[in-house]
C-alpha positions, 0 to 999 in steps of 0.5 A, spaced: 929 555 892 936 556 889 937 549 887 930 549 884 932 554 880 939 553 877 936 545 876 931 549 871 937 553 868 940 547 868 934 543 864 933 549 859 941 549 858 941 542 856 934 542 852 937 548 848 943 544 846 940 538 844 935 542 840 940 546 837 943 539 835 938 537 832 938 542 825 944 539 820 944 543 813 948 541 807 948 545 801 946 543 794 949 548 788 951 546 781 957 542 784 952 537 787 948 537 780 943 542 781 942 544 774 943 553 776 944 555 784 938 560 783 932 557 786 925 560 785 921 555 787 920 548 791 914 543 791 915 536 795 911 530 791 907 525 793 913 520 792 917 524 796 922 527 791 922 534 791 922 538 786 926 545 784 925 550 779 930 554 777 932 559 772 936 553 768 930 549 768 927 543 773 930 538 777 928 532 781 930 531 788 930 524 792 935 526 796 941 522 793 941 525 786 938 531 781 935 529 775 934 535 771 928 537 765 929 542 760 927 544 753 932 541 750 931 533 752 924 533 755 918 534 749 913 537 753 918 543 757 917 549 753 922 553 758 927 552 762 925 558 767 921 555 772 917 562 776 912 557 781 909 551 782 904 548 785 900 540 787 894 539 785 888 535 789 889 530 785 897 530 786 899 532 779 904 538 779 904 544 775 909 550 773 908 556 772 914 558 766 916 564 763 911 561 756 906 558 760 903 553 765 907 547 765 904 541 767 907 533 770 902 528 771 906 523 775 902 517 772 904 518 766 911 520 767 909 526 762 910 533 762 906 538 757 905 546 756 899 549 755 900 556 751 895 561 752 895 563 745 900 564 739 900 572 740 900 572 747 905 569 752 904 567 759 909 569 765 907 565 769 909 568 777 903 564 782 899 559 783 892 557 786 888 552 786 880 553 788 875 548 791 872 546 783 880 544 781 880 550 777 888 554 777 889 561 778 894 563 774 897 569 775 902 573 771 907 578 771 905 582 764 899 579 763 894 580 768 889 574 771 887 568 768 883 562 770 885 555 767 880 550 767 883 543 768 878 539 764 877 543 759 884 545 758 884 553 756 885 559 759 880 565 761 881 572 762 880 575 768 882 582 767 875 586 768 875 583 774 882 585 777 885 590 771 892 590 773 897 587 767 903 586 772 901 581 778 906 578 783 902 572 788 896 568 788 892 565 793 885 562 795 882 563 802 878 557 805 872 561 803 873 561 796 875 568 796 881 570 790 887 574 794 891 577 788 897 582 789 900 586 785 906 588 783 904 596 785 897 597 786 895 593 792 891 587 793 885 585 790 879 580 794 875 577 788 868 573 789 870 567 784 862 564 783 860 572 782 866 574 778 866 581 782 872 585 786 874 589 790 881 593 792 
């Protein structure tokens, strides 16, 4: 019974640093040709490439090198501080930027910022996708806002969630809205009857 024991100790032991072997961590910074260390958001694409955005702009991971994407060089980026993201169904990645929802389709290799208006700038802080292909968009100052792709425009949602400053976004498997707010609590919204509750 005894050997039995320290046998399994044994296999534990060994199985626990093999495991431990495992994991190797190397870390990326502005050295490395990261465009700014402060990293607030990550989204892998359907090649493979990872894309991180920072407060400093976009950049393009393959695992060798960083490529990076600001205003300053790329039409179509509007900003350089990039909030969110999110892949779509179809797999073109969208950003949310602190003036609008940036957009890359990987076909074209193009990137483009929809603008809400010329008065009113969108701090875009979460992403969500619903099962019609619409995005969610949820803002830091400005409330929630739907953002039908086809059509390529914004739609006020502030009746149904009437708070301005929103922090994260997300649509459950049934089609219902979860919106959190940066001090009123959570809202679950009913998407097709425009109806919700705190």
């Amino acid at each position: 019974m005894i050997k039995r024991i320290l046998y399994c100790l044994f296999c534990c032991a060994t199985l626990y640093s093999y495991a431990q072997s495992e994991f190797r961590f190397k870390n990326y910074t502005i050295n490395d040709g990261l465009s700014q260390s402060s990293v607030t958001t990550i989204l892998q694409d359907d090649l493979n490439a990872l894309w991180i955005g920072t407060q400093d702009g976009l950049n393009r991971f393959d695992g060798k090198s960083f490529e990076i994407f600001n205003s300053d060089e790329v039409e179509g980026i509007e900003s350089e501080y990039i909030l969110c993201s999110l892949k779509d169904k179809k797999g073109d990645l969208w950003f949310g930027t602190g003036k609008g929802l940036l957009h890359y389709s990987q076909t074209e290799g193009k990137f483009k910022t929809y603008l809400h208006s010329e008065s009113t700038v969108l701090n875009i802080v979460s992403l969500a996708e619903d099962a019609e292909g619409n995005l969610w968009v949820a803002t830091s100052e400005s409330g929630l806002f739907k953002f039908n792709i086809s059509k390529k425009k914004f739609e006020d949602y502030f009746s149904m969630v009437p708070i301005k400053k929103l922090s994260n976004i997300a649509v459950s498997d049934k089609g219902v809205l979860i919106v959190s707010t940066e001090n009123e609590g959570l809202y679950l919204c009913n998407i097709f009857q425009k109806r919700a509750s705190k």
